[in-house]
mmCIF file of the N, C-alpha and C atoms, coordinates in Angstrom:
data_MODEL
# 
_entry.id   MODEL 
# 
loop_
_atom_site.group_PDB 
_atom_site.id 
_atom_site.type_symbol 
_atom_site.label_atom_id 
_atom_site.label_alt_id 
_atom_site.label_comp_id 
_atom_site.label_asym_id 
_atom_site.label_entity_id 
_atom_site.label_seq_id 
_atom_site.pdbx_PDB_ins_code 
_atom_site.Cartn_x 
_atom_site.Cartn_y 
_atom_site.Cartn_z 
_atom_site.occupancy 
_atom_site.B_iso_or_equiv 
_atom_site.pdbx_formal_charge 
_atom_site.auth_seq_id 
_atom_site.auth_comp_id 
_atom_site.auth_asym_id 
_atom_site.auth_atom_id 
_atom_site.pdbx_PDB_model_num 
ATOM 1   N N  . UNK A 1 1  ? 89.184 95.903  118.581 1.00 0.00 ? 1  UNK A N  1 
ATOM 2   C CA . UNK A 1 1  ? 87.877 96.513  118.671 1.00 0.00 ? 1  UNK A CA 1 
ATOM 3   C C  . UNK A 1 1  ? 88.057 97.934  119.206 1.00 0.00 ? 1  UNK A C  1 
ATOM 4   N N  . UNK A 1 2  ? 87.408 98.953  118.569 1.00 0.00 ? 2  UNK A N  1 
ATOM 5   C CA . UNK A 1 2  ? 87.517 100.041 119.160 1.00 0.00 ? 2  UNK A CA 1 
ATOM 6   C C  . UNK A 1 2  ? 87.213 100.266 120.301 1.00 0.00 ? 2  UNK A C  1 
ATOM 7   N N  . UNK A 1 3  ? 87.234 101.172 121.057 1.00 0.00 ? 3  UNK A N  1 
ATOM 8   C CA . UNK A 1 3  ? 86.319 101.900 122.226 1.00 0.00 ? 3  UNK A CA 1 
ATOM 9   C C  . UNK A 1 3  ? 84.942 101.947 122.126 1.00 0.00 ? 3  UNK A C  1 
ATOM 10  N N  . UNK A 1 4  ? 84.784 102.851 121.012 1.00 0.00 ? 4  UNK A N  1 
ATOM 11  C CA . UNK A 1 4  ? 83.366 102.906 121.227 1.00 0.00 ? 4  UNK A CA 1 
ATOM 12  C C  . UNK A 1 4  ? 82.698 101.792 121.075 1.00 0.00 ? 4  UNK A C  1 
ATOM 13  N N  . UNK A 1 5  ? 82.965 101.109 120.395 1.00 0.00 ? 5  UNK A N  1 
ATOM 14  C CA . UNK A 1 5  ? 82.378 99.643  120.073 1.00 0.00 ? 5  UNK A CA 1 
ATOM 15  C C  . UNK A 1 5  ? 82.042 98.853  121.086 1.00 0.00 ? 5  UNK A C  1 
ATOM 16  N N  . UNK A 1 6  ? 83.484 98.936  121.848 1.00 0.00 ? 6  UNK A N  1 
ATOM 17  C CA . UNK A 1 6  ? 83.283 98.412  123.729 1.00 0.00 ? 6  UNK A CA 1 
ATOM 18  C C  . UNK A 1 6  ? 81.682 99.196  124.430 1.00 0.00 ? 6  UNK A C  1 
ATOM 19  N N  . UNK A 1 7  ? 82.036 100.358 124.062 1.00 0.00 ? 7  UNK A N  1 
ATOM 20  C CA . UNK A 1 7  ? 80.858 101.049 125.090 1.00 0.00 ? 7  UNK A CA 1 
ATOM 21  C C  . UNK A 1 7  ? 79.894 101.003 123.941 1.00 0.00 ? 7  UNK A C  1 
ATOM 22  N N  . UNK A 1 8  ? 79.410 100.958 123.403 1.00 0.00 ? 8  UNK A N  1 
ATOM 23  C CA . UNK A 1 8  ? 77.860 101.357 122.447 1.00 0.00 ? 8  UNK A CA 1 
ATOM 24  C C  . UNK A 1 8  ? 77.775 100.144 121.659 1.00 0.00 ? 8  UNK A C  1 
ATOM 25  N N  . UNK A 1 9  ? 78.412 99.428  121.286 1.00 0.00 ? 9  UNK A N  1 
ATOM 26  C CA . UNK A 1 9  ? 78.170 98.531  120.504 1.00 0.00 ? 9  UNK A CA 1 
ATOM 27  C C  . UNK A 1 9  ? 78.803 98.712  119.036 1.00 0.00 ? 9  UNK A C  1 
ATOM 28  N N  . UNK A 1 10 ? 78.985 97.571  117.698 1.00 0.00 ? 10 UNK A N  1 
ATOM 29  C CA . UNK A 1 10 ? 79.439 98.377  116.115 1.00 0.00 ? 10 UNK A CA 1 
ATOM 30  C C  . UNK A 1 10 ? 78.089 98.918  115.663 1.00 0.00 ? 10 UNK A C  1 
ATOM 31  N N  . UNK A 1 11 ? 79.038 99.376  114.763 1.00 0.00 ? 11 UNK A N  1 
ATOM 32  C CA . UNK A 1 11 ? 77.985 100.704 114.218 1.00 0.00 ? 11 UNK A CA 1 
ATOM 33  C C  . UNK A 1 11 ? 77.847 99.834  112.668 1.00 0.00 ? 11 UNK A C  1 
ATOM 34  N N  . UNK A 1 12 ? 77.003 99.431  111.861 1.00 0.00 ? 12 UNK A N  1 
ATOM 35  C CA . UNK A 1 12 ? 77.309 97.954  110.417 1.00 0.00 ? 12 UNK A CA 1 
ATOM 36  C C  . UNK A 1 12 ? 77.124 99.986  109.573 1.00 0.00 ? 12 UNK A C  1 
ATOM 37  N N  . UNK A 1 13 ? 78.078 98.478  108.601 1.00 0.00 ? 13 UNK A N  1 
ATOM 38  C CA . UNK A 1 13 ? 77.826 99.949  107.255 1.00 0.00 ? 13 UNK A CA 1 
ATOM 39  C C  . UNK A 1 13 ? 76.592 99.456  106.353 1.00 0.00 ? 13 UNK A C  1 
ATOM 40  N N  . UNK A 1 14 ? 75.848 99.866  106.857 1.00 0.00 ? 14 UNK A N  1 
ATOM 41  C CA . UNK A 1 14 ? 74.521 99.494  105.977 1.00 0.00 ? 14 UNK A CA 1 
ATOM 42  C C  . UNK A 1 14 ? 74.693 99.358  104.403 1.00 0.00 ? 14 UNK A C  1 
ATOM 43  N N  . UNK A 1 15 ? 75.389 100.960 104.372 1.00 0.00 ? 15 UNK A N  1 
ATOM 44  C CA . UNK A 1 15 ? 75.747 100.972 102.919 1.00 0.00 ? 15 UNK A CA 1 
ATOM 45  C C  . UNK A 1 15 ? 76.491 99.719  102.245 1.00 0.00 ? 15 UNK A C  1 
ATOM 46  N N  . UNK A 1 16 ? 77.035 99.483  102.831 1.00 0.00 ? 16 UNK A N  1 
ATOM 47  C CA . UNK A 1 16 ? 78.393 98.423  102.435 1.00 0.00 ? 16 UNK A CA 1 
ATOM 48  C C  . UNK A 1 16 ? 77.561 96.476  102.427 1.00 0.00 ? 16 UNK A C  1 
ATOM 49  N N  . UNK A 1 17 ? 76.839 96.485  102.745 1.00 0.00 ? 17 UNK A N  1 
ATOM 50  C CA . UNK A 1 17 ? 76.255 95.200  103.342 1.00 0.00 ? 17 UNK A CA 1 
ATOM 51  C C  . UNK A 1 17 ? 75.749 94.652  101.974 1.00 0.00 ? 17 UNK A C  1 
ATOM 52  N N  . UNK A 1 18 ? 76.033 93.312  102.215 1.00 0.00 ? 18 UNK A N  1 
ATOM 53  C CA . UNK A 1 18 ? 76.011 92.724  100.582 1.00 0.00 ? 18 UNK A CA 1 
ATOM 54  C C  . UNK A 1 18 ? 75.434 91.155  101.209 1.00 0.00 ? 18 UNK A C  1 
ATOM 55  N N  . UNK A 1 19 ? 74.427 90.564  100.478 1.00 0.00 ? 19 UNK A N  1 
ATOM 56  C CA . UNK A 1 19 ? 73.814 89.087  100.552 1.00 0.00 ? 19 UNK A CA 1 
ATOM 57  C C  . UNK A 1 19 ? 74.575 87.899  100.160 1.00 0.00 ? 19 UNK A C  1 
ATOM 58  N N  . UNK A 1 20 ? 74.629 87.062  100.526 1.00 0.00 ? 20 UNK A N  1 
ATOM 59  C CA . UNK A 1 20 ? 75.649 86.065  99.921  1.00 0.00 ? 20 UNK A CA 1 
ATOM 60  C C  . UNK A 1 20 ? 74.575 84.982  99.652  1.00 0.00 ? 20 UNK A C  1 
ATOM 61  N N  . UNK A 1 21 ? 73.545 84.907  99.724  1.00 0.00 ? 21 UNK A N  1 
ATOM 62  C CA . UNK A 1 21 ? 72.154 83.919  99.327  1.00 0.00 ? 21 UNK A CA 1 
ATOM 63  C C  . UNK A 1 21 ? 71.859 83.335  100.739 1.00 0.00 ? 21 UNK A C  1 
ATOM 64  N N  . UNK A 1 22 ? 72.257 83.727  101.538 1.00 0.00 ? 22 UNK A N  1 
ATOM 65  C CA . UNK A 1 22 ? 71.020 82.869  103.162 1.00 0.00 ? 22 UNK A CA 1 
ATOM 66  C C  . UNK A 1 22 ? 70.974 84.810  104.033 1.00 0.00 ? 22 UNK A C  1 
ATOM 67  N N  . UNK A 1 23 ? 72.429 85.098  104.352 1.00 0.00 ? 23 UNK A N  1 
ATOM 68  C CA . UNK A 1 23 ? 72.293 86.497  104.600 1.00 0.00 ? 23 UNK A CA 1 
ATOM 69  C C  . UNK A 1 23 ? 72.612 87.659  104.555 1.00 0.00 ? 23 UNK A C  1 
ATOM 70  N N  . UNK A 1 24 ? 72.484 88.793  105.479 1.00 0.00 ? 24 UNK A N  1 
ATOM 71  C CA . UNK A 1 24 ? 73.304 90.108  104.943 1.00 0.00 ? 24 UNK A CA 1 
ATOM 72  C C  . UNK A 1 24 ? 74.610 90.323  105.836 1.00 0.00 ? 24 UNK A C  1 
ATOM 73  N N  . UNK A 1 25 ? 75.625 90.166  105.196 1.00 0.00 ? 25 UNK A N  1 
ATOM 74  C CA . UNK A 1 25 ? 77.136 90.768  105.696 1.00 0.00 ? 25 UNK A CA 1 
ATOM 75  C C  . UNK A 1 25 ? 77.378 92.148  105.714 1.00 0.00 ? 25 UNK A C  1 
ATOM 76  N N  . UNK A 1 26 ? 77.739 92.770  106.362 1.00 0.00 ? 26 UNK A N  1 
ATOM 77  C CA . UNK A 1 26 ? 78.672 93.903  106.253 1.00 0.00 ? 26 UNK A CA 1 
ATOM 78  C C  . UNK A 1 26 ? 79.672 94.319  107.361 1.00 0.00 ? 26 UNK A C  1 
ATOM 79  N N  . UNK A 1 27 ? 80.626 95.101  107.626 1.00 0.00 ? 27 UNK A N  1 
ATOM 80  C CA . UNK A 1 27 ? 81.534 95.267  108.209 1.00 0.00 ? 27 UNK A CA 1 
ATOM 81  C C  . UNK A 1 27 ? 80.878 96.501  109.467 1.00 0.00 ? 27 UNK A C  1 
ATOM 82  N N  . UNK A 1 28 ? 81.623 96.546  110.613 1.00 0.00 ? 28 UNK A N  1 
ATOM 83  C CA . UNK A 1 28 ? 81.393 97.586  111.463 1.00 0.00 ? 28 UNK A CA 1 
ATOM 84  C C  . UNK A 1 28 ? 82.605 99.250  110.820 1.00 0.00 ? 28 UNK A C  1 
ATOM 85  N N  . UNK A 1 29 ? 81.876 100.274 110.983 1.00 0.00 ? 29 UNK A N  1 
ATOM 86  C CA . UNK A 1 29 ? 82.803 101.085 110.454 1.00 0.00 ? 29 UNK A CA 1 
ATOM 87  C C  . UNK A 1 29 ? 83.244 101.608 111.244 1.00 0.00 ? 29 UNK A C  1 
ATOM 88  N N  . UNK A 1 30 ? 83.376 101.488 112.484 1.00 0.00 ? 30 UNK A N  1 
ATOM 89  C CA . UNK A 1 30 ? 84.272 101.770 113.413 1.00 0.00 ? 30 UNK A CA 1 
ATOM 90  C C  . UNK A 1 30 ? 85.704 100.922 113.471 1.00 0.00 ? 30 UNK A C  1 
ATOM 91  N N  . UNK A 1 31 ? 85.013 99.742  113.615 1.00 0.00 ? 31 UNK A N  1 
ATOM 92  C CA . UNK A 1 31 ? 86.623 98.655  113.683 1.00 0.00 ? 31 UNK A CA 1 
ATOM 93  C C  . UNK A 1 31 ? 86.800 97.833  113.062 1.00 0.00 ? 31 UNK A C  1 
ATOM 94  N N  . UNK A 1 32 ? 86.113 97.343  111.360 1.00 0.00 ? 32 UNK A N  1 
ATOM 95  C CA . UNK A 1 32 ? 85.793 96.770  110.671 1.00 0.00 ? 32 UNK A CA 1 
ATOM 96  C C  . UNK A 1 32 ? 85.748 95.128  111.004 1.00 0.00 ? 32 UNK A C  1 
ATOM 97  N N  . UNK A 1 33 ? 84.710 94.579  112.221 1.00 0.00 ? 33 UNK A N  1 
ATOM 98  C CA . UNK A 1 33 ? 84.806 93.203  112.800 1.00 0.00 ? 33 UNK A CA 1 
ATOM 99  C C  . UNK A 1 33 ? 83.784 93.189  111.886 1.00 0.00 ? 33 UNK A C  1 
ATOM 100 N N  . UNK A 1 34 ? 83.435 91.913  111.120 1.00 0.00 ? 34 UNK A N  1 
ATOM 101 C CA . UNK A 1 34 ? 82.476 91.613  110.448 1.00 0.00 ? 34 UNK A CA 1 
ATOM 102 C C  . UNK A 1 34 ? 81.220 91.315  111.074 1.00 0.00 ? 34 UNK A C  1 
ATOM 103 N N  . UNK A 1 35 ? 80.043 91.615  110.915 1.00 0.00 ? 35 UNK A N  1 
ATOM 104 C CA . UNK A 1 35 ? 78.933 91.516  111.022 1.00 0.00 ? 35 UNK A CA 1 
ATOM 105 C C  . UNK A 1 35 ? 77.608 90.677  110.255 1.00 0.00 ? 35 UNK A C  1 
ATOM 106 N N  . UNK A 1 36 ? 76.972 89.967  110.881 1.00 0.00 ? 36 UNK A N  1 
ATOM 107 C CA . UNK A 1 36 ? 76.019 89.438  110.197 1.00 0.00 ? 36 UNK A CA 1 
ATOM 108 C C  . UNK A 1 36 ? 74.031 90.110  110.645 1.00 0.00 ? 36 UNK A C  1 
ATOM 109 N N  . UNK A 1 37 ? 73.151 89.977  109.455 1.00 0.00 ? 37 UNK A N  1 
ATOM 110 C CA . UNK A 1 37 ? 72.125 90.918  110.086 1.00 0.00 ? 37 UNK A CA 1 
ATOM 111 C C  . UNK A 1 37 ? 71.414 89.550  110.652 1.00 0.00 ? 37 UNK A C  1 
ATOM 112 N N  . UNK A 1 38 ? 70.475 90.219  111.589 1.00 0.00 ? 38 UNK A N  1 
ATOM 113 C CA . UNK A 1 38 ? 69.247 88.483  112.499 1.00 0.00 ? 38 UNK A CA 1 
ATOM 114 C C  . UNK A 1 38 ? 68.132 89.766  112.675 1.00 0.00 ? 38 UNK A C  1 
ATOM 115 N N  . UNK A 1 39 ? 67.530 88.779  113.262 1.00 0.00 ? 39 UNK A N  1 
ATOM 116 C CA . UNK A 1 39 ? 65.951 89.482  113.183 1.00 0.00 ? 39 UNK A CA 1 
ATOM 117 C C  . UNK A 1 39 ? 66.064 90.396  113.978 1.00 0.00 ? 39 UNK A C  1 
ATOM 118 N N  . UNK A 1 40 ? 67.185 90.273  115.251 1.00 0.00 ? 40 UNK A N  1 
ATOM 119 C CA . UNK A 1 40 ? 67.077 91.812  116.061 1.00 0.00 ? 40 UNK A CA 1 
ATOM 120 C C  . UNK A 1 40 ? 67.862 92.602  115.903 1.00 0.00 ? 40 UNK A C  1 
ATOM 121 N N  . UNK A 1 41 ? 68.690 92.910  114.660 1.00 0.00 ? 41 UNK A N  1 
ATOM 122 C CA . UNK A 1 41 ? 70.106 93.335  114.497 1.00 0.00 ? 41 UNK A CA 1 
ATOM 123 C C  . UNK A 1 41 ? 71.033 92.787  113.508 1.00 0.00 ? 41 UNK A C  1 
ATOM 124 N N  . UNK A 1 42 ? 72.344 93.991  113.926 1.00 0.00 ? 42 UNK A N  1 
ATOM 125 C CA . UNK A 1 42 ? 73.528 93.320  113.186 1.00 0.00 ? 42 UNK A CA 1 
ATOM 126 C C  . UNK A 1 42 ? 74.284 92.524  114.516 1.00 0.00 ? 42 UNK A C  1 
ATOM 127 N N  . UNK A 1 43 ? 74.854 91.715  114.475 1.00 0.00 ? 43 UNK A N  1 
ATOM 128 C CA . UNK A 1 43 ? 75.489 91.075  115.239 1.00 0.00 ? 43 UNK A CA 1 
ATOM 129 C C  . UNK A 1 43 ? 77.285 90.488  114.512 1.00 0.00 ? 43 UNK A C  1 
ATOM 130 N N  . UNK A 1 44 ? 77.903 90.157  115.605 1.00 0.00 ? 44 UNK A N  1 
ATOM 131 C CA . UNK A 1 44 ? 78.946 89.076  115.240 1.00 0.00 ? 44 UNK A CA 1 
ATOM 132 C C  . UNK A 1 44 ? 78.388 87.707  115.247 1.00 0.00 ? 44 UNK A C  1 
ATOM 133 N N  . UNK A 1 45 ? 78.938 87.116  114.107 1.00 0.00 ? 45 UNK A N  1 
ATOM 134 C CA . UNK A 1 45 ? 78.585 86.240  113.565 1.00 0.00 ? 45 UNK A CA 1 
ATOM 135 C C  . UNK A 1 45 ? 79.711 85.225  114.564 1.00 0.00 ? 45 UNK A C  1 
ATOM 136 N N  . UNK A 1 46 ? 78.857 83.984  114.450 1.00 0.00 ? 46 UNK A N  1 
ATOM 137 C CA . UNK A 1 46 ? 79.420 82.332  115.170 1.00 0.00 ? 46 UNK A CA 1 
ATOM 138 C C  . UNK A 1 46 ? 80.905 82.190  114.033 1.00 0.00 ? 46 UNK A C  1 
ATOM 139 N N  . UNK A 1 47 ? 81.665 81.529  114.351 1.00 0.00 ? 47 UNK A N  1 
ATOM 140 C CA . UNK A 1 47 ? 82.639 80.590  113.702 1.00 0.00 ? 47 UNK A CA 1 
ATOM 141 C C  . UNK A 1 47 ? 82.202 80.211  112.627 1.00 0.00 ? 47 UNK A C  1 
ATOM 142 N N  . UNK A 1 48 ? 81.205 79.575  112.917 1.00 0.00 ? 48 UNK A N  1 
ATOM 143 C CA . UNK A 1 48 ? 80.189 78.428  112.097 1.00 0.00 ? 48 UNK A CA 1 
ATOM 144 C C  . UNK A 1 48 ? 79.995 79.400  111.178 1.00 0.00 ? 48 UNK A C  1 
ATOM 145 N N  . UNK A 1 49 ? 79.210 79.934  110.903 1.00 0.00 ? 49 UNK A N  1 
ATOM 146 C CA . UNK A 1 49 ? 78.647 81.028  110.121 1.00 0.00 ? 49 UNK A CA 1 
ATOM 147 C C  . UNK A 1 49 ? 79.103 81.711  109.379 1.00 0.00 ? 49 UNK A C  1 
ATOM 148 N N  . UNK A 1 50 ? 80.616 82.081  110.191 1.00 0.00 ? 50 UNK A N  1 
ATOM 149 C CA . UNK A 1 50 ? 81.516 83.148  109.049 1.00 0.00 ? 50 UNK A CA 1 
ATOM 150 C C  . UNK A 1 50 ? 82.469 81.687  107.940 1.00 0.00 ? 50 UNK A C  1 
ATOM 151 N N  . UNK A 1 51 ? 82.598 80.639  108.833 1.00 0.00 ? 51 UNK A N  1 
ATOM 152 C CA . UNK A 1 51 ? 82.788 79.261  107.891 1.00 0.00 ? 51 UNK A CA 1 
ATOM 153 C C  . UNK A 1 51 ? 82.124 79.134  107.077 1.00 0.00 ? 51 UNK A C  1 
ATOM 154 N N  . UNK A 1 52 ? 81.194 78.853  106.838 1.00 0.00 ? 52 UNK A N  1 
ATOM 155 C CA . UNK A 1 52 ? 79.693 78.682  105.916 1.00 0.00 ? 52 UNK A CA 1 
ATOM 156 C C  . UNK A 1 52 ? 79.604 80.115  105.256 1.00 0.00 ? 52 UNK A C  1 
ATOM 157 N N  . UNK A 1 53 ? 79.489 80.840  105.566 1.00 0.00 ? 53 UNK A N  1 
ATOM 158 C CA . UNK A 1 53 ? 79.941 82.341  104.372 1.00 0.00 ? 53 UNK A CA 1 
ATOM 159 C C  . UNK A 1 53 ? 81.088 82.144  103.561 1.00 0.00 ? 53 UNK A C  1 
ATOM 160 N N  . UNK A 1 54 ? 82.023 82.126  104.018 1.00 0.00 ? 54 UNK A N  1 
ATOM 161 C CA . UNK A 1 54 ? 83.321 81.527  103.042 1.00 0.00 ? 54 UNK A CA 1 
ATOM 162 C C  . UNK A 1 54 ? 83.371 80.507  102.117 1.00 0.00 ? 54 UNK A C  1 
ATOM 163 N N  . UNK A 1 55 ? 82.734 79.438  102.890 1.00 0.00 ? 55 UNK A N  1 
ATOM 164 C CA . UNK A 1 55 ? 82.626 78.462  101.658 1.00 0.00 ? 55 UNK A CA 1 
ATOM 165 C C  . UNK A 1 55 ? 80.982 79.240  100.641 1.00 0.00 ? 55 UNK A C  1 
ATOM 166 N N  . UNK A 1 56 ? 80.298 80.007  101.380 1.00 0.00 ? 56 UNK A N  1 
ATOM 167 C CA . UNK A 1 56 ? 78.970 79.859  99.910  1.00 0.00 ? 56 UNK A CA 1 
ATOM 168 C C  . UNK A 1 56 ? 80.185 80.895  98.747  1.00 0.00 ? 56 UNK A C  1 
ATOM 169 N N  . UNK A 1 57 ? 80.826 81.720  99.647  1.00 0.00 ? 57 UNK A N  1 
ATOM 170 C CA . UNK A 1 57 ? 81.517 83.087  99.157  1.00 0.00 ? 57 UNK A CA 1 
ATOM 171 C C  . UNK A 1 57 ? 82.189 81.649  97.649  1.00 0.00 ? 57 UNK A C  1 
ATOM 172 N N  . UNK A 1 58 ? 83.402 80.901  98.159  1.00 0.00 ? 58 UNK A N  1 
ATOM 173 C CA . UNK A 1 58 ? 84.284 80.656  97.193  1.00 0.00 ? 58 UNK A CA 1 
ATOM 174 C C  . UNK A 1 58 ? 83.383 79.918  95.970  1.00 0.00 ? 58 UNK A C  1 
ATOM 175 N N  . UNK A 1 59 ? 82.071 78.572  96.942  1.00 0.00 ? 59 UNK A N  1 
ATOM 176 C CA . UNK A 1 59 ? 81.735 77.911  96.086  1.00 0.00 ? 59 UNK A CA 1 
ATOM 177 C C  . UNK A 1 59 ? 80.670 78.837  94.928  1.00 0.00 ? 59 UNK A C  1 
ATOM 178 N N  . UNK A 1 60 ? 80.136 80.005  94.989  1.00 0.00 ? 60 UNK A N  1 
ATOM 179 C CA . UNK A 1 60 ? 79.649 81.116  94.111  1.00 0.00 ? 60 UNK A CA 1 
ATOM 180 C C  . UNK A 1 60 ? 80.408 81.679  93.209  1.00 0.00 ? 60 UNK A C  1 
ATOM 181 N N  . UNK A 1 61 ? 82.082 82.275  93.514  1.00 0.00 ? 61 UNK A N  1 
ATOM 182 C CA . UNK A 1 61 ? 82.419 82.235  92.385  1.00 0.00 ? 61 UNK A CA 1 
ATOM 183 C C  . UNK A 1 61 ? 83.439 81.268  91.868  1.00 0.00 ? 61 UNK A C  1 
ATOM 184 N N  . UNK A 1 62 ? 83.270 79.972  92.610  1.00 0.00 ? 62 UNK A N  1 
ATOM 185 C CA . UNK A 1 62 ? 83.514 78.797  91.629  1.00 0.00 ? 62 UNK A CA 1 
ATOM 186 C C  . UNK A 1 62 ? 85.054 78.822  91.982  1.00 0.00 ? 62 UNK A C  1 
ATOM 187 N N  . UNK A 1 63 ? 85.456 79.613  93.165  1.00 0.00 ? 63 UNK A N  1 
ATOM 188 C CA . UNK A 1 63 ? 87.216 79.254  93.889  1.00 0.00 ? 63 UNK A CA 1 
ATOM 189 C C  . UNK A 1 63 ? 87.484 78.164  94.424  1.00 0.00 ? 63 UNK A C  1 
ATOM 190 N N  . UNK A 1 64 ? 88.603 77.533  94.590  1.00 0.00 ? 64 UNK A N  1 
ATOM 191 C CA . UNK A 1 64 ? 88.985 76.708  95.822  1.00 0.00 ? 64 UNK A CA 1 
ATOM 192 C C  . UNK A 1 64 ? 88.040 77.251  97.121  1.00 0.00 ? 64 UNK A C  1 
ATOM 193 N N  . UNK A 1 65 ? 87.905 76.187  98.045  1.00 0.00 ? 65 UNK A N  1 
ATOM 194 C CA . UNK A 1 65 ? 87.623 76.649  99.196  1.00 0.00 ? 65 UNK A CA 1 
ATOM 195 C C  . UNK A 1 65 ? 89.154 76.375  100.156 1.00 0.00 ? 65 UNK A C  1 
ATOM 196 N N  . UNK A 1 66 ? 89.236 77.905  100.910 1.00 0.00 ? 66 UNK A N  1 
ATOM 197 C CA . UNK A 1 66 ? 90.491 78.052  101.313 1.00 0.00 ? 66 UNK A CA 1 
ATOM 198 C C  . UNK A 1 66 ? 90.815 76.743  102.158 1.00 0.00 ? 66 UNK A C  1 
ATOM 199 N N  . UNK A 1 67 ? 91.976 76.561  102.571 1.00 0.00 ? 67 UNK A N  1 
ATOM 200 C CA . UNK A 1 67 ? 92.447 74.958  103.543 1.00 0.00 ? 67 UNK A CA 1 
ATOM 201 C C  . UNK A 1 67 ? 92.032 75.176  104.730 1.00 0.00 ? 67 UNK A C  1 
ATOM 202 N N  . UNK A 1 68 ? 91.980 76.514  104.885 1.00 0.00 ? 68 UNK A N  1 
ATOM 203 C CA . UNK A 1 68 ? 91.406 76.313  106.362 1.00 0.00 ? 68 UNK A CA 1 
ATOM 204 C C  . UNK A 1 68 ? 90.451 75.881  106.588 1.00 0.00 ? 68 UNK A C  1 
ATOM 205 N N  . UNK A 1 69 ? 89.183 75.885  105.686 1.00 0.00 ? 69 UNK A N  1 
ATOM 206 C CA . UNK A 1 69 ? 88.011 75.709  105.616 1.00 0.00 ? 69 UNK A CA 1 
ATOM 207 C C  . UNK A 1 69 ? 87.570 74.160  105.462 1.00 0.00 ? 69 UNK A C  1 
ATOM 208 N N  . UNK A 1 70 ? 88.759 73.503  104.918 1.00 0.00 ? 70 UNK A N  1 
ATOM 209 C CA . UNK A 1 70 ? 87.888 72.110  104.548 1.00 0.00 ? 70 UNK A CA 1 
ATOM 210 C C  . UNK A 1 70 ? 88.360 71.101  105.609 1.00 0.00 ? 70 UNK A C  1 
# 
């Protein structure tokens, strides 16, 4: 995690932020930790959550879901 990130918080690349069908992802462009959006923000996302993104991610375009995942 960067510095600034420590002190101010990530900065999401709005631009970059893409739906996966429940929510919006995008990366911090400071230290690229992934981010999820909620009603007050972008935040880091739970375990759970970035799990459940991965699997909607593979089962959408119809991949294996990775081993870690199952």
């Amino acid at each position: 995690m960067a510095l600034r990130c420590k002190l101010f918080g990530h900065k999401a690349d709005r631009g970059g932020a893409r739906h996966d069908g429940q929510d919006y992802w995008t990366g911090c462009v400071r230290c690229g930790t992934r981010l999820i959006r909620d009603t007050d923000g972008w935040r880091v996302p739970t375990e759970r959550e970035i799990t459940e993104h991965d699997v909607n991610r593979a089962e959408q375009r119809l991949e294996p879901v990775p081993e870690r995942l199952t």
